[in-house]
NUKOLDO-372064 format. One line per field, with one value per residue (C-alpha): residue number from 1; residue in one letter; chain; z, x negated, y. Coordinates in steps of 0.02 Angstrom, whole numbers, padded with zeros to 5 digits. Each point is the difference from the previous one (the first is absolute). Example, Ala and Ser with C-alpha at 12.3 -4.5 7.8 and 13.67 -1.06 7.14 Angstrom:
2
nr	(1/2)
rest	(A/S)
kette	(A/A)
c3	(00390/-00033)
c1	(-00615/-00069)
c2	(-00225/00172)
//
This chain:
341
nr	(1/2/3/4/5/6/7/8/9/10/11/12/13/14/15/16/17/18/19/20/21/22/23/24/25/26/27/28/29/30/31/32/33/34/35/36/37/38/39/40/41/42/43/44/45/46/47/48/49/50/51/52/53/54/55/56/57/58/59/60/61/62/63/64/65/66/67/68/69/70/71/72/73/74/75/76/77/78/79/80/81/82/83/84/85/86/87/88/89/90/91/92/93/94/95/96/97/98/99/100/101/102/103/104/105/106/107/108/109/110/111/112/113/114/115/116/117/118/119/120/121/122/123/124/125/126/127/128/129/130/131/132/133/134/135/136/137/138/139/140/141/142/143/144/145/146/147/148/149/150/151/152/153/154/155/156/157/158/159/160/161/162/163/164/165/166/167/168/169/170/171/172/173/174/175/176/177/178/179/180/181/182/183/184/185/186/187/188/189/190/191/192/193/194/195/196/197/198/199/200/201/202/203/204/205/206/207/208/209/210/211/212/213/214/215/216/217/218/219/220/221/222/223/224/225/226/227/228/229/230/231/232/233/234/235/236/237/238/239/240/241/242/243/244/245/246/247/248/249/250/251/252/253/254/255/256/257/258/259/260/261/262/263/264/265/266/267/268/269/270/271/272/273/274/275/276/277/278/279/280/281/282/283/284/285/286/287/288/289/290/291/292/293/294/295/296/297/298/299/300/301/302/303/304/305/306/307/308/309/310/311/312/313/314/315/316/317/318/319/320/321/322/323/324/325/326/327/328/329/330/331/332/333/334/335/336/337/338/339/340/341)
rest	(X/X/X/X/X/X/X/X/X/X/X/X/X/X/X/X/X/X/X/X/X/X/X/X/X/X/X/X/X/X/X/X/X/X/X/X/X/X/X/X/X/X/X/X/X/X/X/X/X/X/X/X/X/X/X/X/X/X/X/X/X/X/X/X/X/X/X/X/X/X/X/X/X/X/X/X/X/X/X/X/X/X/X/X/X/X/X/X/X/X/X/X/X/X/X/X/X/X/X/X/X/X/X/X/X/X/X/X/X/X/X/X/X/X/X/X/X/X/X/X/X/X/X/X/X/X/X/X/X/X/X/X/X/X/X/X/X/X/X/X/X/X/X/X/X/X/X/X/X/X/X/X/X/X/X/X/X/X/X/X/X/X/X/X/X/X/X/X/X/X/X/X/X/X/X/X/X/X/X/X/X/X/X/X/X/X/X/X/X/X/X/X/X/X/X/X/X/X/X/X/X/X/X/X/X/X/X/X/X/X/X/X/X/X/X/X/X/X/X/X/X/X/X/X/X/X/X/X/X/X/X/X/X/X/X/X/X/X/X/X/X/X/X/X/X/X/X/X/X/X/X/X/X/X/X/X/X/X/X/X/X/X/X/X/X/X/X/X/X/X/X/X/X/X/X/X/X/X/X/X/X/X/X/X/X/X/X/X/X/X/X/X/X/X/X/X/X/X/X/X/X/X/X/X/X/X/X/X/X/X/X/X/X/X/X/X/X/X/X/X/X/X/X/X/X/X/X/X/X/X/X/X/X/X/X/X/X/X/X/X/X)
kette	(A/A/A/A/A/A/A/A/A/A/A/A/A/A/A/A/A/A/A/A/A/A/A/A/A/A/A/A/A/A/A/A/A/A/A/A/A/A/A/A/A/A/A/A/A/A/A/A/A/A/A/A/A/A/A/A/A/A/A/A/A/A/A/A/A/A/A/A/A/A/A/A/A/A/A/A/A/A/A/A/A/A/A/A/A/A/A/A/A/A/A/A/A/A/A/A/A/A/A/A/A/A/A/A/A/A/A/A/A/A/A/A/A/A/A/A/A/A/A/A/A/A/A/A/A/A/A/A/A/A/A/A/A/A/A/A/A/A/A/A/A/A/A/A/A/A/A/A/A/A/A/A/A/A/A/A/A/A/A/A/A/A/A/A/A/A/A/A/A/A/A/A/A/A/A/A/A/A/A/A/A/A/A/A/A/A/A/A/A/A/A/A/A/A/A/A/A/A/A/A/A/A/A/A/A/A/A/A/A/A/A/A/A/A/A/A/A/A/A/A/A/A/A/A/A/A/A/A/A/A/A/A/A/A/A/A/A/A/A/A/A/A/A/A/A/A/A/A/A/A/A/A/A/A/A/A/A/A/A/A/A/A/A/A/A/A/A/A/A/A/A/A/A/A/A/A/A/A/A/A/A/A/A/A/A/A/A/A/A/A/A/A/A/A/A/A/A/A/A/A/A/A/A/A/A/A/A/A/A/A/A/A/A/A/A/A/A/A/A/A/A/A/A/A/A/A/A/A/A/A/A/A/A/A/A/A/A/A/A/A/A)
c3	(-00981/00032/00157/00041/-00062/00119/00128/-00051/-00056/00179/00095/00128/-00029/00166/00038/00158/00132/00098/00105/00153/00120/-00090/-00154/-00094/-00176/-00111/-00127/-00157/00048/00201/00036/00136/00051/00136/00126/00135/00076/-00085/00142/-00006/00155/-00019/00116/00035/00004/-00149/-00111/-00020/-00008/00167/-00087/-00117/00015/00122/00137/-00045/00056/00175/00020/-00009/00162/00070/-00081/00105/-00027/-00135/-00102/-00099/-00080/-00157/-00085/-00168/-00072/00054/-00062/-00133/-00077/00035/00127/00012/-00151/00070/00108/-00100/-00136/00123/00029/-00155/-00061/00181/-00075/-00165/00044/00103/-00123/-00131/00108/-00104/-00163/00037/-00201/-00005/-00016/00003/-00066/00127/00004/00162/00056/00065/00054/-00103/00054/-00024/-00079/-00138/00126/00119/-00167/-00045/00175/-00015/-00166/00038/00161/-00087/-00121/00114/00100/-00152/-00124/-00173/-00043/00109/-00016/00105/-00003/00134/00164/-00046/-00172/00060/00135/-00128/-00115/00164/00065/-00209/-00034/-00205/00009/-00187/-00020/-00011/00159/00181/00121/00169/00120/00157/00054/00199/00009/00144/-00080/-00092/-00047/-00205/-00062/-00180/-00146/-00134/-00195/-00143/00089/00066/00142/-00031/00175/00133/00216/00098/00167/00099/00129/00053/00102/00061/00063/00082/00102/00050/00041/00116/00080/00028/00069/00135/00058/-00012/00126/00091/-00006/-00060/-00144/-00110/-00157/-00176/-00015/00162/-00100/-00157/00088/00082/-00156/-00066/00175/-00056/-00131/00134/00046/00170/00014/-00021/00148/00167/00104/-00131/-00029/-00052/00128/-00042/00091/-00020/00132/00085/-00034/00171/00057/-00142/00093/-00099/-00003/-00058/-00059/-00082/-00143/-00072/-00205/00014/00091/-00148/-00145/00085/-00009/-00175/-00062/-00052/-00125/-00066/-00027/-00114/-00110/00012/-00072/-00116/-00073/-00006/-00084/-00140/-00042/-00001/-00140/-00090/-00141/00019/-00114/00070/00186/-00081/-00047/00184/00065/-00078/00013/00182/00077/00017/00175/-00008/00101/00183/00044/-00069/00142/00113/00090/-00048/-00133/-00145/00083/00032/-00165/-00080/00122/-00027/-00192/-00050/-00087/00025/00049/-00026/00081/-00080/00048/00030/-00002/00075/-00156/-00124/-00080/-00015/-00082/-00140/-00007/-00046/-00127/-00098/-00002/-00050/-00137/-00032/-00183/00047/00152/-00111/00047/00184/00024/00006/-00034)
c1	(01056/00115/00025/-00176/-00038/00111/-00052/-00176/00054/00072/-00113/-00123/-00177/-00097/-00165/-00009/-00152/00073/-00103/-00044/00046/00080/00082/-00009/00115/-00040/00096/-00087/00116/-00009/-00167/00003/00170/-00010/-00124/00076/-00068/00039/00108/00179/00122/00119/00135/-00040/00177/00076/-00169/00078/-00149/00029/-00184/-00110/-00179/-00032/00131/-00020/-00183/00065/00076/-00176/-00001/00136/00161/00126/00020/00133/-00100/-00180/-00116/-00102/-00133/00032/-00160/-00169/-00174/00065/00144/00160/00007/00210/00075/00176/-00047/-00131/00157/00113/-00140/-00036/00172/00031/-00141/00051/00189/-00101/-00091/00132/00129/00188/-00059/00075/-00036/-00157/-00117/-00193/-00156/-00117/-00198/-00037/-00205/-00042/-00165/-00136/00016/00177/00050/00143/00117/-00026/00013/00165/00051/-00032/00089/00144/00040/-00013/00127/00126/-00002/00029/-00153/00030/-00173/-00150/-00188/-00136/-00162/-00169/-00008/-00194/00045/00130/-00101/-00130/00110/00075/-00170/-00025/-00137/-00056/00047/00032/-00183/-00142/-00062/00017/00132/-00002/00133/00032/00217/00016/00196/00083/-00004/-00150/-00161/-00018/-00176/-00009/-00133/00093/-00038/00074/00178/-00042/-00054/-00161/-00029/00124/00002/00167/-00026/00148/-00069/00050/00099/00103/-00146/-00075/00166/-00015/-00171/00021/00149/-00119/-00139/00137/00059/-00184/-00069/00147/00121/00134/00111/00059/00108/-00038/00064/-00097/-00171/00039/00008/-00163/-00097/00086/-00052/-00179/-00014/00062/-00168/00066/-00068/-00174/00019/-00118/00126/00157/00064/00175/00113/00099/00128/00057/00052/-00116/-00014/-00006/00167/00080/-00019/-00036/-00186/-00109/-00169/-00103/-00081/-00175/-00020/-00133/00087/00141/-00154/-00073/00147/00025/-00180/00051/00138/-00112/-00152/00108/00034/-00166/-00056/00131/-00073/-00176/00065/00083/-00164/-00089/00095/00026/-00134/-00138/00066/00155/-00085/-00121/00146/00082/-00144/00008/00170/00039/00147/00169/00061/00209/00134/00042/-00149/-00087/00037/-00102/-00117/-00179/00042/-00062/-00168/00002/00031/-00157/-00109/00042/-00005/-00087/00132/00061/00182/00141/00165/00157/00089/00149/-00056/00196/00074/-00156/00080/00165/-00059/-00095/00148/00090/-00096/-00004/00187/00001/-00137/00056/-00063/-00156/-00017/00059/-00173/00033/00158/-00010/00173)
c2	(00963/00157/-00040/-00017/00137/00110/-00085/00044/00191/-00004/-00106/00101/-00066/-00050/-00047/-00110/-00056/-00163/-00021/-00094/00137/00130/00016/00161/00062/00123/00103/00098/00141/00021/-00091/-00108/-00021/-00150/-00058/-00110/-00159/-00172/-00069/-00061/-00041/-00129/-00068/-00174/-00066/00070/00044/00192/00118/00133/00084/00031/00105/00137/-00058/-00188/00009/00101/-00180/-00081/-00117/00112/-00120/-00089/-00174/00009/00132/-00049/00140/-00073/00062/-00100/00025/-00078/00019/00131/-00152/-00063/-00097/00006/00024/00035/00133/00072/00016/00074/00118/00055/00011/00127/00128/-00014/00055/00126/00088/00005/00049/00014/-00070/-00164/-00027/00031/-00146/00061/-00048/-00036/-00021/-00099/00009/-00204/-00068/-00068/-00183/-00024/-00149/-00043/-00055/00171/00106/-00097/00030/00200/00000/-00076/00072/00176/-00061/-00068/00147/00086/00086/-00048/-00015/-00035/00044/-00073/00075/-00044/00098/00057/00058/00106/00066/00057/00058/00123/00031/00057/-00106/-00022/-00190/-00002/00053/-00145/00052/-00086/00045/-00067/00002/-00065/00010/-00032/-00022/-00093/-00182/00010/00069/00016/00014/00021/00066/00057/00060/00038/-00025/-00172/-00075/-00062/-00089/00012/-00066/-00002/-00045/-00025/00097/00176/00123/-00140/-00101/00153/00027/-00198/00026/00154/-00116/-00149/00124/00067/-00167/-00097/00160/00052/-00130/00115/-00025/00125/00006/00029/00163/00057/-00071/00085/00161/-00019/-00013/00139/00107/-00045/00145/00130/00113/00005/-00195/00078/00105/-00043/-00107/-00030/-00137/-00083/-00032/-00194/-00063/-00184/-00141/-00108/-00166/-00076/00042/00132/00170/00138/00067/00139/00022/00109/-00049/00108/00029/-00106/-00139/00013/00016/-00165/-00108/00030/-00051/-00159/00045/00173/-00142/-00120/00168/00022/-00189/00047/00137/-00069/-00146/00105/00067/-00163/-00053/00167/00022/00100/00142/00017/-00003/00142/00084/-00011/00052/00149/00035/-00054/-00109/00043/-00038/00009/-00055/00009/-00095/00150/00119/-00107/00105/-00033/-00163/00094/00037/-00172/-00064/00142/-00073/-00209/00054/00138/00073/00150/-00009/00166/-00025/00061/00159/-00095/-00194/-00051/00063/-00029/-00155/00060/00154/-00109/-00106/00148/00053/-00155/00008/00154/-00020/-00200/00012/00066/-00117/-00178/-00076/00007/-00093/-00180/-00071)
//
């Protein structure tokens, strides 16, 4: 009991978003401390890890043979355990830095559809790479509780969390999810579908990394000028030569409708089985549209005309659920509904 409670009197409290794509740590203190992507390097021969985050993800179809980069988790879970640990236990040692001791508390944000093994899974990897007590609390929750929405009022919240896994649509009240939607669909499946676009009209192959940054181009205003455009440059498929194109915002908007329309069914579906006061409510209020998902050009337009709700974005939607996560850990007593282990 002594010793735990050292370890607790020394233990730096962290508030962690693992997610699909990146995975972000906050401390009350400092804020948000870490934001790298959730990728880990590992030599193929001997399992060592050669990296972890920003310059593992550099190694994104870019590894030699003997080298593999992983992205451990998949539709917001673990999907390897091992490396997901290893990963973990990296930003961990990151963030604390010296206090080799120290053994924090952490609150970790999961999706809504998570099942008892993929909670286990979470809990236990946080444990073996070293937190002596772990949290879990629901990725919408925690986005309304950053975006400072009265979810411990009887009143309807909805949100809608576009993160690079999934898509979490969830009406919340009185601190509980009342009705919730993950889709594994996301910012992943837009990358894939930009890919598939590129090699179904061009025949050209690019790489995940190339596809991610193309969606991200799409919220530049110079896309909107007469005549701009992206300039991509993969390798042909007919005999491996590199090739360039030029791809138009509305080219990139196109091959990203079908991903964007199973959000949309998403959210319509969330409605159709909220109750008629809480949709009354939300219709009211508006939607909150978080996550990267959310920087989309033109997706919450979409989503106010499919819905006819109006929808308000974050100021910062990356960092929106970290933020709430956060604040429950901060304010845990105040917060006990939310957590659900």
């Amino acid at each position: 009991m002594v010793l735990n409670t050292f370890f607790s009197f020394l233990g730096k409290n962290l508030a962690m978003d693992l997610g699909t794509a990146n995975t972000l740590i906050y401390t009350p203190k400092k804020g948000i401390v870490l934001n790298e992507p959730s990728v880990v390097a590992l030599d193929n021969r001997t399992d060592n890890v050669v990296a972890v985050g920003k310059e593992a993800k550099e190694f994104l179809g870019r590894t030699p043979e003997r080298i593999k980069a992983i992205r451990p988790l998949k539709d917001g879970v673990i999907a390897d355990f091992e490396v997901t640990k290893i990963m973990i236990a990296f930003f961990i040692k990151k963030v604390i830095r010296g206090l080799q001791l120290a053994k924090p508390k952490i609150v970790i944000c999961v999706p809504t559809g998570i099942t008892q093994v993929e909670k286990r899974a979470v809990i236990e990897s946080a444990h073996q790479a070293g937190s002596r007590a772990v949290l879990l609390i629901e990725e919408p929750v925690s986005a309304a509780i950053g975006a400072k929405l009265p979810i411990e009022q009887p009143v309807g919240n909805m949100v809608v969390d576009i993160g690079g896994g999934t898509t979490e649509v969830a009406i919340i009240s009185l601190s509980s999810v009342t009705y919730a939607e993950s889709v594994r669909v996301a910012g992943d499946e837009m990358n894939e579908a930009i890919q598939r676009f590129i090699k179904n009209e061009y025949n050209i192959l690019i790489g995940e990394n190339a596809a991610e940054n193309i969606k991200l181009q799409l919220s530049s205003a110079e896309l909107d000028k007469e005549n701009a455009g992206i300039r991509v440059t993969g390798k042909t498929m007919i005999n491996g030569n590199p090739s360039s194109i030029r791809l138009s915002a509305e080219q990139i908007r196109s091959s990203v409708e079908e991903p964007v329309n199973a959000i949309i069914r998403a959210v319509r579906q969330a409605l159709e089985k909220t109750p008629p006061e809480l949709v009354t409510d939300i219709a009211n209020n508006g939607l909150l549209l978080t996550g990267g998902g959310a920087l989309l050009p033109g997706l919450d337009q979409l989503i106010r005309k499919e819905s006819q709700i109006s929808v308000f974005i974050d100021d910062d939607p990356l960092t929106t659920v970290l933020r709430g996560t956060g604040e429950a850990l901060k304010k845990e007593k105040d917060y006990k509904k939310v957590f659900i282990n």
